[in-house]
C-alpha positions in Angstrom: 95.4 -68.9 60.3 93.1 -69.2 63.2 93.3 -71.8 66.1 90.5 -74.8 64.4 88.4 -76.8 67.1 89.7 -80.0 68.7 89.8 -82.7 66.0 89.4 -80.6 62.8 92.1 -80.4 60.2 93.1 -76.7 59.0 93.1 -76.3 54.5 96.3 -75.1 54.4 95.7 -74.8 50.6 92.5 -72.8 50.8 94.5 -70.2 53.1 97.4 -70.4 50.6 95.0 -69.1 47.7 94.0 -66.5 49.4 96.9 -65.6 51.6 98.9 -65.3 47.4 95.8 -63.0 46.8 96.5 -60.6 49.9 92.7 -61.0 50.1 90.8 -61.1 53.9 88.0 -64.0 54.7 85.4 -61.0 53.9 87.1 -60.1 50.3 86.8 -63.5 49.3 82.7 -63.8 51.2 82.1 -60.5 49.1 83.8 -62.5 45.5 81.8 -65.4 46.0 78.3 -63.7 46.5 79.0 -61.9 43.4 79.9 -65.0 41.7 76.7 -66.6 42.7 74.4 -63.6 41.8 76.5 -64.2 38.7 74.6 -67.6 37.9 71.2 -66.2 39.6 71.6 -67.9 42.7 71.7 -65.8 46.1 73.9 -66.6 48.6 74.5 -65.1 52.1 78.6 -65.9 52.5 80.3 -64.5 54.8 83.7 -63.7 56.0 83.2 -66.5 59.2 82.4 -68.9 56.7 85.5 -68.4 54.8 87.3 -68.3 57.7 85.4 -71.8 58.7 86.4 -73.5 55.9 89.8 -72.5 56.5 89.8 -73.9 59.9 88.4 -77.7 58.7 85.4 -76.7 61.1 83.1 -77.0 58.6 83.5 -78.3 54.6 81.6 -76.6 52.1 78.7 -76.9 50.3 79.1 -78.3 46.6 78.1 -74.7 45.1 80.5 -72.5 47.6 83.4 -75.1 46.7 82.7 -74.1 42.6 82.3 -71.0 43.4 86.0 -70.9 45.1 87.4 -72.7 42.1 85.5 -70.4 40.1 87.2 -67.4 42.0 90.9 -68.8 42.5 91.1 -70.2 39.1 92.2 -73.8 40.3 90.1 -77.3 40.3 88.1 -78.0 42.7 90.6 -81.0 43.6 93.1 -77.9 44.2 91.1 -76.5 46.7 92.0 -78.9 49.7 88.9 -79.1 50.4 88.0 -82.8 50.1 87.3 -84.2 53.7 89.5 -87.6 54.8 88.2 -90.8 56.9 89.3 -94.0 57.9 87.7 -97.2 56.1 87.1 -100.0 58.4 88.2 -103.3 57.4 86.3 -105.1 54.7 85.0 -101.8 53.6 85.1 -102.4 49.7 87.3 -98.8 49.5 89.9 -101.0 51.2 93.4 -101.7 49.3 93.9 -105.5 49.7 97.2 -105.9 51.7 97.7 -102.5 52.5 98.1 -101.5 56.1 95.4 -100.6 58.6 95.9 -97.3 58.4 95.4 -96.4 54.5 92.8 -93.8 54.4 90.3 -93.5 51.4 89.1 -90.0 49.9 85.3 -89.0 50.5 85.1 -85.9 47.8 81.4 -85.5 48.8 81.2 -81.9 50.7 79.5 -81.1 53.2 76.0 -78.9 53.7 75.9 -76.2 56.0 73.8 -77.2 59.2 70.2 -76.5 58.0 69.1 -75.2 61.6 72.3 -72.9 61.6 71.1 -71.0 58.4 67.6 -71.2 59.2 68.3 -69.7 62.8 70.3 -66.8 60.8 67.7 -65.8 58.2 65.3 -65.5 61.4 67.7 -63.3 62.9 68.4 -61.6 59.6 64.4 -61.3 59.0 63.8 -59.4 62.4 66.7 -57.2 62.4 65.0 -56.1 58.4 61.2 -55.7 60.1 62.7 -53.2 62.9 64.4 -51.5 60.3 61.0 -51.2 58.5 59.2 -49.9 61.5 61.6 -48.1 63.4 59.4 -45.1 64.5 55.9 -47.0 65.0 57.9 -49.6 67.5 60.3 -46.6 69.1 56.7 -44.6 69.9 55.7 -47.9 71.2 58.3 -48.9 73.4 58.3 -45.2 74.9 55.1 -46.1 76.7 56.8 -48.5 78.9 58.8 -45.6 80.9 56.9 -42.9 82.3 55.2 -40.1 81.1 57.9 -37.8 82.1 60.5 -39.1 80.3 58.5 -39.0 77.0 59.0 -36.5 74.4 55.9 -36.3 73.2 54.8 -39.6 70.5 58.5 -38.9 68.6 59.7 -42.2 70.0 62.6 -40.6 72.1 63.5 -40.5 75.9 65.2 -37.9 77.9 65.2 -36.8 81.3 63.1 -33.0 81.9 67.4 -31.5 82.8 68.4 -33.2 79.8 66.7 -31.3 76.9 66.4 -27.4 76.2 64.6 -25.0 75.3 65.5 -22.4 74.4 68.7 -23.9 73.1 72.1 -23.7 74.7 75.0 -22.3 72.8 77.3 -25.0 72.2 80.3 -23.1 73.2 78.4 -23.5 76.6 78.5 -27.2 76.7 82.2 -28.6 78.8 83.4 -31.4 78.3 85.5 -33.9 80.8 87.3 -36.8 80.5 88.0 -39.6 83.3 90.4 -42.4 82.1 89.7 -44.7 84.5 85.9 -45.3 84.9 84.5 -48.8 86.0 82.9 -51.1 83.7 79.2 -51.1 82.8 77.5 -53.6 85.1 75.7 -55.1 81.8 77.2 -55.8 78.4 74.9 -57.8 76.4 77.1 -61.0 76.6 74.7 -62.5 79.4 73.1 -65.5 79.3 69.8 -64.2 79.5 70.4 -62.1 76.1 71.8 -65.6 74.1 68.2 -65.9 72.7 68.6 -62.7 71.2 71.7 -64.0 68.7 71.5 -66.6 66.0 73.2 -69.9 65.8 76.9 -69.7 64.4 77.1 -73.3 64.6 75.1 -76.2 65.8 74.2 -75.9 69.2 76.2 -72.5 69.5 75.5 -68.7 69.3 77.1 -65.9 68.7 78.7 -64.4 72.1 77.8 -61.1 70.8 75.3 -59.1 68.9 77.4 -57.2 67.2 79.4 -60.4 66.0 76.2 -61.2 64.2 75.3 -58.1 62.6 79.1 -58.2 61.1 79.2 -61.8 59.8 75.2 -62.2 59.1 73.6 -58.7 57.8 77.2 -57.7 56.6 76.5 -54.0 56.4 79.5 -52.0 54.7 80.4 -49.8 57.2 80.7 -51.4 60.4 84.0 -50.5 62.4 84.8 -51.4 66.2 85.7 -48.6 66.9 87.1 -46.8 70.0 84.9 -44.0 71.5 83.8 -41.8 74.0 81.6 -43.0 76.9 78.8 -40.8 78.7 79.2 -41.0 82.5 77.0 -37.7 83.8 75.5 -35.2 81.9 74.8 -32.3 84.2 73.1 -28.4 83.8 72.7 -25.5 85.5 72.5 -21.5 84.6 72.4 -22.1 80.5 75.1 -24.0 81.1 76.3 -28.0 80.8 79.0 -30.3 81.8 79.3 -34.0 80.0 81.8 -36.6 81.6 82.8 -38.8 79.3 85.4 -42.4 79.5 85.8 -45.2 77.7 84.1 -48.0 75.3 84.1 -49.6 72.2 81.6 -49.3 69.2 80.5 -52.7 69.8 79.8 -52.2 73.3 76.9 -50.1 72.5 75.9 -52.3 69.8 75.8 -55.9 71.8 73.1 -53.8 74.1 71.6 -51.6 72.0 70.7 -53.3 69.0 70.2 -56.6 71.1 66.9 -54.4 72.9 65.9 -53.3 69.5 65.9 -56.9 68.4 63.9 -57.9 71.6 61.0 -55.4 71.5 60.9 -55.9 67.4 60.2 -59.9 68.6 58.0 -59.0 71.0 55.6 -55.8 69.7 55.8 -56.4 65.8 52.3 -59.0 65.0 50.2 -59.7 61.9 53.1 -59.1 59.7 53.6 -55.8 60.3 51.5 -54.5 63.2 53.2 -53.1 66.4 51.4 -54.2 69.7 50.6 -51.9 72.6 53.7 -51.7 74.7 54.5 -54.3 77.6 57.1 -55.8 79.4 56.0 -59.5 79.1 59.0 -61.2 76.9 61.1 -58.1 77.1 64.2 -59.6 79.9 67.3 -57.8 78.3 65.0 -54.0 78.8 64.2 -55.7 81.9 67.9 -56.0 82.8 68.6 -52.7 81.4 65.9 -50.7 83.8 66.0 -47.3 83.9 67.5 -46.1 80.6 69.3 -43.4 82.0 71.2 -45.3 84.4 75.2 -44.5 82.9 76.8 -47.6 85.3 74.1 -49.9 84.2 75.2 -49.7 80.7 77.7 -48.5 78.1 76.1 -45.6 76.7 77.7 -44.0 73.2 76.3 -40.9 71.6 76.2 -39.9 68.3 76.2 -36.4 67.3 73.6 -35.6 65.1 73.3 -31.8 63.3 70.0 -30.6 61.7 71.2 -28.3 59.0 69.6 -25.1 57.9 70.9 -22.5 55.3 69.2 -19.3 56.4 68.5 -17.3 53.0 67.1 -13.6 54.3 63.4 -14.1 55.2 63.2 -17.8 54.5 65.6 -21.2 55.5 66.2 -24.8 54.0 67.2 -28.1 55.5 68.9 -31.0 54.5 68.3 -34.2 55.1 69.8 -37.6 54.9 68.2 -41.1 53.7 70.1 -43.8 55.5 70.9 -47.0 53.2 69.9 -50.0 55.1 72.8 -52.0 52.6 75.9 -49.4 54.1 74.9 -49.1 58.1 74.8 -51.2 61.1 71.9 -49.2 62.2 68.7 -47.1 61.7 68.7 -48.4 57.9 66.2 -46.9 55.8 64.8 -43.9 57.6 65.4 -40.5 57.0 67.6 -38.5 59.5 69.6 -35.4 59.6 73.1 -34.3 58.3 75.2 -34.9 59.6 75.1 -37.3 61.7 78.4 -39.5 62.9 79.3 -41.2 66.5 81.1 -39.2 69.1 84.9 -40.5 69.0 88.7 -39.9 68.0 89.8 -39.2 64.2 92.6 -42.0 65.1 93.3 -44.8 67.2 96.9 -43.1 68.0 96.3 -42.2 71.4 98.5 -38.9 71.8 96.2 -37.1 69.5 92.6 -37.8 71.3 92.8 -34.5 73.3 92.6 -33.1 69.5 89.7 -34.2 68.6 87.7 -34.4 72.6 85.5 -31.4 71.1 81.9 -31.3 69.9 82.5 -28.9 67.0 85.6 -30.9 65.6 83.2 -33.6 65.4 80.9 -31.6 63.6 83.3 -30.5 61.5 84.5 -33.9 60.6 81.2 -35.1 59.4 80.4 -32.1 57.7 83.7 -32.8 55.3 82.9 -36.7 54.9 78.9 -36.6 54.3 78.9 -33.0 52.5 81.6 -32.9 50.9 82.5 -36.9 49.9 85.8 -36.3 51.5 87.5 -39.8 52.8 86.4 -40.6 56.6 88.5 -40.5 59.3 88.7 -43.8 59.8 91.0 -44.3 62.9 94.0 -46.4 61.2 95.5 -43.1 59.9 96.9 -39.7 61.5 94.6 -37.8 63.2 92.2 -34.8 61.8 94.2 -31.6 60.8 91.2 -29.0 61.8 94.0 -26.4 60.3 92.6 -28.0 56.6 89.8 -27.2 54.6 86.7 -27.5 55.1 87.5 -27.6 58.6 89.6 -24.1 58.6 86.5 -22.1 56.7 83.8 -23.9 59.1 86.1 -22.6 62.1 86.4 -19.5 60.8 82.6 -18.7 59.5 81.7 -20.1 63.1 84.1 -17.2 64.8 83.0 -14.7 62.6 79.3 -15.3 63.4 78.1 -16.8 60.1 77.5 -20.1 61.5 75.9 -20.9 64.6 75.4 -24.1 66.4 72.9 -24.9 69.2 72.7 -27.6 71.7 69.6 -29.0 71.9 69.9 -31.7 74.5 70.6 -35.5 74.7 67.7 -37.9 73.8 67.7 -41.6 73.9 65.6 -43.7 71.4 63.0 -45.7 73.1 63.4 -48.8 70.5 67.0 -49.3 71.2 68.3 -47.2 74.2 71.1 -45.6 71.4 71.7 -42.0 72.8 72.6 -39.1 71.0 73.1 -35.3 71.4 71.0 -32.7 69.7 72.1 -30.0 67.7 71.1 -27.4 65.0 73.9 -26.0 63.3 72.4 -22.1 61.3 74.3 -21.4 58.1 74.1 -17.8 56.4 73.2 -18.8 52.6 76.4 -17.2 51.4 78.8 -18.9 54.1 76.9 -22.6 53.0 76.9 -22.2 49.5 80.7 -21.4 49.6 81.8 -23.7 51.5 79.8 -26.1 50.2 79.5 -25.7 46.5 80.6 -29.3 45.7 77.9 -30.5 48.3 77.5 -35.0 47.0 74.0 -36.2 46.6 75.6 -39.7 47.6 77.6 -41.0 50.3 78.8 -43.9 52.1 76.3 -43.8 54.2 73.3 -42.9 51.5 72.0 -40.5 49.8 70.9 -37.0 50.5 67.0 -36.6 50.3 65.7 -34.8 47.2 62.1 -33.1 46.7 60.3 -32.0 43.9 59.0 -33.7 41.1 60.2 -31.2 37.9 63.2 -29.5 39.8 64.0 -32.0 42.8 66.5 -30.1 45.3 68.3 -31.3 48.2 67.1 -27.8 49.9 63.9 -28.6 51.8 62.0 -26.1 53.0 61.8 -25.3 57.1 58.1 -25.1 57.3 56.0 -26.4 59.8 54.2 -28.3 56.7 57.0 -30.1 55.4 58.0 -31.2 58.8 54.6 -32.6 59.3 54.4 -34.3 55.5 58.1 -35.8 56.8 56.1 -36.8 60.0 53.4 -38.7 58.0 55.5 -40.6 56.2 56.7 -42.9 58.9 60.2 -42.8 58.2 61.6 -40.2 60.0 64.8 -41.4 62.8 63.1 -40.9 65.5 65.6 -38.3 66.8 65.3 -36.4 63.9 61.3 -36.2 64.3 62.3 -34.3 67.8 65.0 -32.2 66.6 62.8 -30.7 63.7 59.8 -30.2 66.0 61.7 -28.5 68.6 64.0 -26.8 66.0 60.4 -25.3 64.5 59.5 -24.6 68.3 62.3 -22.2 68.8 62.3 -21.0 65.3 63.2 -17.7 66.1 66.1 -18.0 68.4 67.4 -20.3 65.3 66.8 -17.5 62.7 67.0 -14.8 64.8 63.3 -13.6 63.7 
């Protein structure tokens, strides 16, 4: 069981219960909120408040305490959750004649700290309204960096060496890593960014962003994971060299979503409208300064793939609606697939130099968000790229039936998250083979359809569709440039 604070008594019998029931603090959060919706009430319980309770810190509320009788099968007396004081003397709970010491049950429980939960559902309320207006507030926040560092009004950043066109090959793309790089100079724990994470107890905040999005918007995939780190990104002659070291997933999220969280506080008015860009209220993008700084900050890319199946004189993309109830981030908008973070298949450190390649991430993605097949999720051996898909992706690639371009690496102007840009060109026979079993749901959401009488997950790659996806407002703003520029150089793509 956790250390508790000074003075508080740990429930051994609440840990007991669910210590028998080989359940973790979030299994029994999840139980409880199910429980509750149950009886039509709505309850936001998490995993820290489990954990809480367990430590005496705080006593539960009278519905959370029926709710864990409800879910253990005991009384609520059985819970060991009753809370214990001293009765001075006369106190009419007193047992004549007994000694000093005799200590009287209180079973009332109690509340949760009303400016704790209502600090929490203002967090939770703003981290919901960025997700809402992602692109109008990332094509907001790009006006505060110059003009040359603007790609166009899609909401992303890059420096002019940074993007491409036309495309590099990827096979032209070299990748380095350096072990022993020196820590970001920022990190999102400072003072000056406490403002921008809710209260986990009275008087106290989280100590990081990330902490918050975990035991507060509780998204189901959300994994601290290790990854790469861009340090330098450098081209010359159709050619490019990445360095990369060391982070953590949260390490990008305790900056990254932290700035999202600022300029959503700061631009979004009138329920809904976003405010002309400026840097009054914004200190953590202050702090940041120039976004393409690599020693300021921790910067982790995600690789994200547009899709097309090239069918003779015509080609189709998919796409990919994100479900704000699954991810940590970009909830709600439509993006392309696939689309995963840059890092190891494992945590076992011998086999990183396996996966330290673009394409085997690629590949990776391709098998977990086209084909439904279980995610590498770190705890396990590494990827075997020798197993299908992976060994008919490798092979159509070599053979010339799949080619993948390297578009360039943009950084999103709401929250400084940076990605790499690709485009990945199927031959129709080559993608329906390999992916004739293609899911129209995944962990992450659910693969866009279109059409009213005959809805497909094949969209057409026309310049009209990518503007119709424009107008709708929810395209990741990433994904807005990749299908512009992937239109742009539509004939290098298809070879027209």
């Amino acid at each position: 069981m956790p250390n508790s604070k000074p003075g508080a008594t740990p429930n051994i019998a609440l840990y007991n219960l669910r210590d028998s029931r080989a359940e973790t603090q979030d299994d029994v959060a999840e139980a409880l909120n199910r429980l509750a919706d149950a009886r039509g009430v709505k309850t936001a319980i998490t995993g820290n408040h489990v954990s809480r309770w367990e430590r005496g810190v705080v006593h539960p509320s009278r519905l959370h305490c029926q709710l864990l009788a409800a879910h253990f099968g005991v009384t609520v007396a059985e819970l060991g959750l009753t809370r214990q004081r001293s009765v001075p003397a006369g106190h009419p709970g007193r047992v004549l004649g007994a000694p000093d010491n005799v200590l009287s049950i209180d079973d009332t429980a109690m509340e949760e700290d009303p400016r704790v939960e209502e600090s929490q559902r203002e967090w939770l309320h703003t981290r919901r309204r960025l997700n809402a207006h992602h692109l109008p507030l990332a094509q907001s926040a790009a006006h505060l960096y110059p003009e040359e560092y603007r790609i166009g009004e899609t909401g992303v950043l890059s420096r002019p060496d940074w993007m491409h066109s036309p495309m590099l090959d990827l096979r032209d793309i070299e990748l380095v890593y350096e072990p022993d790089a020196p820590p970001p100079e920022v990190d999102g724990t400072e003072e000056f960014t406490s403002h921008l994470r809710p209260l986990r107890a009275p008087g106290q905040r989280y100590q990081r962003y990330s902490h918050a999005i975990r035991d507060v918007a509780r998204p189901k995939l959300l994994e601290n994971r290790y990854s790469w780190r861009l340090l330098e990104a450098a081209f010359s002659d159709g050619k490019g060299r990445l360095r990369f070291g060391d982070m953590n997933y949260f390490d990008a999220m305790d900056t990254c979503e932290a700035i999202a969280h600022e300029t959503s506080s700061v631009l979004l008015v009138n329920d809904g409208q976003v405010a002309p860009a400026t840097w009054r209220g914004m200190r953590f993008r202050k702090a940041i300064g120039d976004p393409f700084d690599l020693a300021r900050r921790a910067m982790l890319l995600s690789i994200n793939t547009l899709t097309i199946r090239k069918d003779g004189s015509s080609a189709s993309m998919i796409l990919h609606k994100r479900s704000a109830a699954n991810v940590a981030t970009s909830g709600g908008v439509i993006g392309v697939m696939p689309a995963g973070v840059f890092q190891p298949s494992t945590v076992r450190t011998r086999d990183h130099s396996n996966d330290f390649d673009l394409w085997r991430n690629i590949m990776r993605e391709y098998s977990e968000e086209f084909l439904g097949n279980p995610e590498h999720s770190g705890d396990g051996p590494g990827a075997d790229y020798t197993q299908e898909p992976m060994r008919s992706l490798d092979k159509a690639r070599d053979e010339g039936g799949i080619r993948v371009f390297f578009l360039g690496i943009g950084v999103g102007a709401l929250d400084l998250w940076g990605a790499i840009e690709t485009v990945a060109v199927f031959d129709a026979e080559v993608f329906d083979e390999i992916f004739t079993d293609i899911v129209h749901i995944n962990d992450e959401g659910s693969v866009l359809r279109v059409g009213s009488a005959l809805p497909t997950v094949h969209i057409p790659f026309t310049k009209q569709v990518i503007d119709d996806l424009w107008a709708t407002g929810r395209l990741a703003t990433e994904t807005a440039l990749t299908l512009r520029a992937a239109w742009s150089n539509r004939e290098q793509l298809l070879g027209r």
